[in-house]
N, C-alpha and C positions, 0 to 999 in steps of 0.2 A: 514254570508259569510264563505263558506267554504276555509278550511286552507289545504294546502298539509303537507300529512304525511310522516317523514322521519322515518325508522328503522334503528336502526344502531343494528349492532352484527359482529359478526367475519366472518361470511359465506356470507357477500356479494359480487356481481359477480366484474369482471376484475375491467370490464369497472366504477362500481362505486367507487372502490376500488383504482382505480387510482384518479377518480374525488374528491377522499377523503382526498387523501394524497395532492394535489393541496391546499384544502380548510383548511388544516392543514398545510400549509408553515410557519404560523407564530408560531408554536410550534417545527419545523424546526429550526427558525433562534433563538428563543430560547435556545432551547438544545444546539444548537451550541456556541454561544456567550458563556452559562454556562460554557462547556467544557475548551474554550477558558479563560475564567478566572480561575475559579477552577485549573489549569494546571499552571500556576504561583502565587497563591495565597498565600500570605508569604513566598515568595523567595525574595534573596538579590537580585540579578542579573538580575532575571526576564528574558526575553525571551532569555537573552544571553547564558542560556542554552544551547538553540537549535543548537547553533555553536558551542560553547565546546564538546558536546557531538559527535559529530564527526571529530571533529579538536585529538580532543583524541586518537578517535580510528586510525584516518588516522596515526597519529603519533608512535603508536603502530604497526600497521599493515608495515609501512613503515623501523622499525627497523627491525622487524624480519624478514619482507619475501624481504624486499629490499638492507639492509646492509647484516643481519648476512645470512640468506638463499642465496641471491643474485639472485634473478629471475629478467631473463632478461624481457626489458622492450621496446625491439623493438626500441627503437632511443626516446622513450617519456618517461618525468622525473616524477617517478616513483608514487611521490605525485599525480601526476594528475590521473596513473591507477587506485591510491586505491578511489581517492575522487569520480572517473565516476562511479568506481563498487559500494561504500558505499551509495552514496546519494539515488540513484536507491531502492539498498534495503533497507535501513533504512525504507522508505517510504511502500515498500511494508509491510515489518516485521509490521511496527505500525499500519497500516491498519487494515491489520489480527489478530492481537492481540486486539485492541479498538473495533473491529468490533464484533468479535465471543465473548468478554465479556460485550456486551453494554446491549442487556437485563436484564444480571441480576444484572450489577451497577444500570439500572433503573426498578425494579422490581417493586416499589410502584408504579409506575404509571400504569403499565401493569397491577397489579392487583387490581387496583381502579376503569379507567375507561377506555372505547372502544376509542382507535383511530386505524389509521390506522398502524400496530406494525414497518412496515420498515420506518415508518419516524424515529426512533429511531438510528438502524445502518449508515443508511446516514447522518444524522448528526453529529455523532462520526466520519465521514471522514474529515471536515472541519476541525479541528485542528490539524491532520495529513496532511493535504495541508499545510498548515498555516506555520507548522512548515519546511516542504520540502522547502518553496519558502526563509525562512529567511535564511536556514543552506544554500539553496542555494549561497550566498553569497559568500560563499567558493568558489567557481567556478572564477568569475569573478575576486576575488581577485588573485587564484594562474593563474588563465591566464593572467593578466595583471604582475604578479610577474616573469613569463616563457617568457612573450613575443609575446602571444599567440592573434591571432585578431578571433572574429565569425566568420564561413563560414553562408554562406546561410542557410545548413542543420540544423544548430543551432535553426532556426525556429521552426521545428518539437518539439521541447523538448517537449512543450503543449501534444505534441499526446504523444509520451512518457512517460507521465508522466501519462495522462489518461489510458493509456494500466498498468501501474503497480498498479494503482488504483481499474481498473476493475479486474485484477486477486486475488487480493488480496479481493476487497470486495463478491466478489462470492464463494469464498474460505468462507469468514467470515461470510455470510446469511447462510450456510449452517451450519458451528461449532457455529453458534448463536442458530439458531432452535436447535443444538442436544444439546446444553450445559443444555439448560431448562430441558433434561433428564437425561446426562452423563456430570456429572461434573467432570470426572477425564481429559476430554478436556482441562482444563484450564490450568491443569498440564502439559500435552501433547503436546501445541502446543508451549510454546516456548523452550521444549527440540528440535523439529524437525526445529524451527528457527535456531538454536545455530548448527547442524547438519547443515543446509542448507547454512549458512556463506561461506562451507568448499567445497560443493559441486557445488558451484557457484562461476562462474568468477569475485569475487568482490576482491579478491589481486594478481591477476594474469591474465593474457591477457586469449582469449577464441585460442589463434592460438600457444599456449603453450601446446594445446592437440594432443594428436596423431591425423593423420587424420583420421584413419580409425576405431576411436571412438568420431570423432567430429559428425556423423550424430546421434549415441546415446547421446551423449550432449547436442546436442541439444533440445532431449525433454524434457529437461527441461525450461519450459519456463519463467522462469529468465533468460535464458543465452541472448536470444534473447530483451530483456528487456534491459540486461545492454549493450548488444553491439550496440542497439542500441542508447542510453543515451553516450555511448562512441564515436559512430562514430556522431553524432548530434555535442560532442564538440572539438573532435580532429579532425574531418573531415577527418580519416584512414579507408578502407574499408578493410586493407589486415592483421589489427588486429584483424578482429571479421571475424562472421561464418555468412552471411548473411539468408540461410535457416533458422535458426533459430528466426528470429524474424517474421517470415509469421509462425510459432508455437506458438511464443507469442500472435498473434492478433485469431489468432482460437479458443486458450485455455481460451483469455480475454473474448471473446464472448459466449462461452460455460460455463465458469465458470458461470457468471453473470446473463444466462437462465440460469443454472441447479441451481445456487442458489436461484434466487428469487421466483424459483418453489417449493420448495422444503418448504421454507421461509414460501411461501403461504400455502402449503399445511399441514404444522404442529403451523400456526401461534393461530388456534382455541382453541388451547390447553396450549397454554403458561400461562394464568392466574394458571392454576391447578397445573401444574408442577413445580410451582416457591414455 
């Protein structure tokens, strides 16, 4: 009785390629769950982490650009501008960072045996959800602290929060591919993080800009990103630049083909390069 023959190697086409990563879910929900432990393993405190670490910084950002700087804050208590700007980016920052270094934390497997390589980065995104939905908690706490009820918009976060994940993970299939050749990348990308804090609306409103450098602001597509995440929880449309977040969903969608192209097209080579 004949048996169907399967080849596996790096160069096979879309369509199996996708049917492979399906059939490799459960090495998916593996790597993820890893992550998800490993990430608290021998901590006191354990996931409470993930809300100190930006209860922190809110706190921080909030002394200097809100007491001693004094930037105005539109009629909204000022905790809440830094927490809509920080949560948005935290999430994009750890995306792009876990993502563009996840090949080669997992190198022994890449260069052991064939699967299919982007289950790897996708699943280094689940513990950066994971950790967005607990820190999330912040949210509800200082809106229930202010006074503050959900509008409707609030709904949207979901999309939101998918839009800062796609830019960030297409950003990171690409600095994944090139890292396996240029590892001065790894160096690189959280200086341009720590630059981008400063160039994005995360301690400061987006209608604090001149207007007649709000349309080049907004190519940046965080700005759209966080004004939206801010108007979803304050439900203000006349603090944010609305053009800007129809930049964020172009860039989300382009990023994530130009990444997973590019993913694919240097994936054949990853074993050699590691």
């Amino acid at each position: 009785m004949s048996k169907e023959l399967t080849v596996i190697s790096a160069e096979r086409q879309d369509g199996t390629y996708w049917r492979d990563i399906w059939r490799e879910r459960e090495l998916f929900y593996f790597l993820a769950w890893r992550d998800l432990l490993v990430r608290y393993k021998q901590t006191i405190i354990g996931v409470a982490w993930t809300v100190l670490r930006p209860l922190a910084s809110i706190l921080v950002y909030t002394f200097v650009f809100g007491i001693l700087a004094q930037l105005p804050s539109e009629g909204v208590p000022y905790t809440l501008v830094v927490l809509t700007g920080l949560l948005p980016w935290q999430l994009f920052s750890l995306v792009l960072i876990v993502s563009s270094d996840s090949l080669l934390a997992n190198a022994h497997l890449v260069q052991k045996i064939y699967f299919p390589r982007l289950v790897i980065p996708l699943s280094s995104v689940v513990v950066c959800v994971v950790d967005h939905l607990i820190a999330f908690l912040l949210v509800f706490g200082l809106m229930l602290w202010f006074g503050l009820w959900p509008k409707p918009q609030f709904l949207l976060l979901p999309f939101v929060t998918l839009l800062a994940v796609a830019c960030a993970l297409g950003l990171g299939l690409i600095a994944a591919a090139l890292n396996t050749r240029y590892r001065d990348l790894r160096q690189l990308i959280p200086i341009v993080l720590q630059v981008g804090v400063f160039i994005c609306p995360v301690a400061y409103l987006t209608s604090l800009v001149s207007p007649k450098w709000q349309m080049v602001y907004a190519l940046n597509p965080m700005v759209g990103i966080i004004d939206a995440f801010r108007w979803c929880i304050l439900g203000r449309t006349d603090i944010i630049y609305p053009p800007s977040i129809l930049v964020s969903i172009v860039f989300a969608v382009a990023s994530v083909a130009v990444g997973i192209k590019v993913f694919r097209k240097m994936e054949d080579s990853f074993p050699d390069m590691m």
